[in-house]
N, C-alpha and C positions, 0 to 999 in steps of 0.2 A: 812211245808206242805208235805202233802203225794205224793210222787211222782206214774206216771202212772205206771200199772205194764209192759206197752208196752216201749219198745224200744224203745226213742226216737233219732232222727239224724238231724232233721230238727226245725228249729222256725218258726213258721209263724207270723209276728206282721199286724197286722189287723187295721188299724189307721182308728177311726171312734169319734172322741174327739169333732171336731171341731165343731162352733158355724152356719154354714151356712148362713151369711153376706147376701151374693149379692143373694142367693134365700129367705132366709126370713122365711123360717120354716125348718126344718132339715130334709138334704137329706136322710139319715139315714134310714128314716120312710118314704119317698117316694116308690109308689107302681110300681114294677116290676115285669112281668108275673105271678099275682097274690102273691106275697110276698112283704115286705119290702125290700130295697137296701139293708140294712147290713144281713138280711136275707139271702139272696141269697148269697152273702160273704162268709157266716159262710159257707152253705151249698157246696160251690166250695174249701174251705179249709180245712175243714172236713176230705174229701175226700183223702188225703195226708194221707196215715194212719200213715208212719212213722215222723210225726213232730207234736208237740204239736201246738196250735193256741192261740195266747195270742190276745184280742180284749180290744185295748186301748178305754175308752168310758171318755166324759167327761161335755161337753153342755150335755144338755137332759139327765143326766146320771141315775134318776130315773124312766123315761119311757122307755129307751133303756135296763133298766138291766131285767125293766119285759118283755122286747120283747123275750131275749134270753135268759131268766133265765134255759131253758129246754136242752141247748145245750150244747155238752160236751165240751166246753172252757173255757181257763182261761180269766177272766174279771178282764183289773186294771182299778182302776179309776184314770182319770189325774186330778188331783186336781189346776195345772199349766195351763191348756188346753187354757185358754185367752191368752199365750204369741204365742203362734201359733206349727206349726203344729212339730218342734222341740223337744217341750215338749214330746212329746205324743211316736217319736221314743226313747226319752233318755227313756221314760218309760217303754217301751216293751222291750228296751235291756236289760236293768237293772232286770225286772223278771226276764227273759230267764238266764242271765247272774248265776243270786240270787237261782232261784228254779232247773234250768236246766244247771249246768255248763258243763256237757259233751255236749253240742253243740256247733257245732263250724261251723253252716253258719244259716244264719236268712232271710226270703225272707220278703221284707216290701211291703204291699198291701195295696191299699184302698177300700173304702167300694163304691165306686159311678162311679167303670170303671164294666159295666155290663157286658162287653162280655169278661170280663177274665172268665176264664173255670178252670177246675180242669190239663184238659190237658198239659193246658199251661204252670201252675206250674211245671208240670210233667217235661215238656220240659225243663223249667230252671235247674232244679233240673239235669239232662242228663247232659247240657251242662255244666255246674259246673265240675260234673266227668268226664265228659270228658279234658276237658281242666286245670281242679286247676287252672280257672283264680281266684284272687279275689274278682270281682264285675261280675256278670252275669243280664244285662239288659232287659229288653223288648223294642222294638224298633218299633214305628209307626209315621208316616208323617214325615220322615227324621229327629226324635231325638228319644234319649234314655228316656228310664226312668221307671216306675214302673207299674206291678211288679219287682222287682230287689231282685235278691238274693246277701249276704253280706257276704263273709269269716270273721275269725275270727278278721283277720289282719287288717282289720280298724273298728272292734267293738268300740276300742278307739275313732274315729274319729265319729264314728255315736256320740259317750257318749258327744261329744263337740259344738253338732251343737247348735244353738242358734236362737232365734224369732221364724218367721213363715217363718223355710226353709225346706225343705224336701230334703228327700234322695237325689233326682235328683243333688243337687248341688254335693257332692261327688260322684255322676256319671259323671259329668262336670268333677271333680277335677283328673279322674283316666279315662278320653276317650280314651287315648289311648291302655289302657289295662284292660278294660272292653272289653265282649263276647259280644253280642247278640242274641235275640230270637225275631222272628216278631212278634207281635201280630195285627191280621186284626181288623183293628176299636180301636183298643186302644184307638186312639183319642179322642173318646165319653168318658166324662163324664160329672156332673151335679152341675156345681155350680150357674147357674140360668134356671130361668122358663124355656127360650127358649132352653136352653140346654135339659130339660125334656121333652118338646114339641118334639126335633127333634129325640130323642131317641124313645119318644112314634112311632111316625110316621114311623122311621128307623123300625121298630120292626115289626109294622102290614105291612107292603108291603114285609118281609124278606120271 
């Protein structure tokens, strides 16, 4: 594959695979401030100019690839994506790793926390250089977790995760030397109705 002619320094992996169970139609494609969720996603990571964005896709993966077909990222398909959400970072490291080996931190996002910002990332991305911790968090309602940027140093360890676990666990695994970064309302996101319900509502009285 043709590499960017831009500089890359950063991964972004985009985790958007999953089958949406307890909502029942995919969050994905659910409508926020007149866009789809993973929409608005692409368009907050985008913005990173210096890192490439790999949007792991895998339920719904022939209506999701015509949603973004127009946007400048890499699209892998998780062909795994039933085993849960595991699959889906071994897949984005594994690009980044394959097409992009001069990077050496990876920020894992999803597509259904609406009020992460381009900012935010930004912010992680500070706190990283500044500090060379290995794991750089995002931090709301007294726990860690994603977005979270990833040094190189346990790319291994993302490459071994298993089932339907997520980053978070090796955010667990490394607390006490993981950074943080606040993010206000992180908490929101959409794995059932009333989760959409209270985000709709949060949104119109903001």
């Amino acid at each position: 594959m043709k590499r960017s002619q831009n500089k890359v320094s950063y991964g972004i992996v985009l985790l958007a695979a999953g089958m949406s169970n307890r909502l029942g139609r995919p969050k994905q494609l659910l409508t926020y401030q007149g866009d789809y969720l993973l929409n608005h996603a692409i368009k907050v990571a985008e913005q990173i100019k210096e890192a490439v964005t790999v949007v792991v896709i895998g339920a719904e993966a022939e209506s999701l690839l015509n949603e973004i077909k127009d946007f400048n990222v890499k699209v892998v398909v998780n062909q795994q994506f039933r085993e849960g959400m595991a699959s889906s970072i071994r897949c984005g490291v594994q690009y980044i790793q394959h097409h992009y080996n001069e990077i050496e931190n990876i920020i894992m996002m999803v597509c259904d926390q609406p009020y992460v910002n381009t900012a935010h990332l930004l912010r992680l991305i500070a706190c990283h250089r500044a500090t060379e911790a290995k794991i750089v968090a995002s931090t709301y309602s007294n726990r860690k977790g994603v977005p979270a940027l990833f040094n190189k140093q346990v790319f291994p360890e993302l490459l071994t995760l298993e089932g339907d676990v997520g980053a978070k666990e090796l955010i667990k695994k490394y607390d006490s030397e993981a950074v943080t970064v606040f993010l206000p309302l992180g908490e929101i996101d959409i794995d059932t109705e009333e989760n959409y319900k209270v985000l709709i509502n949060t949104d119109s009285i903001k």
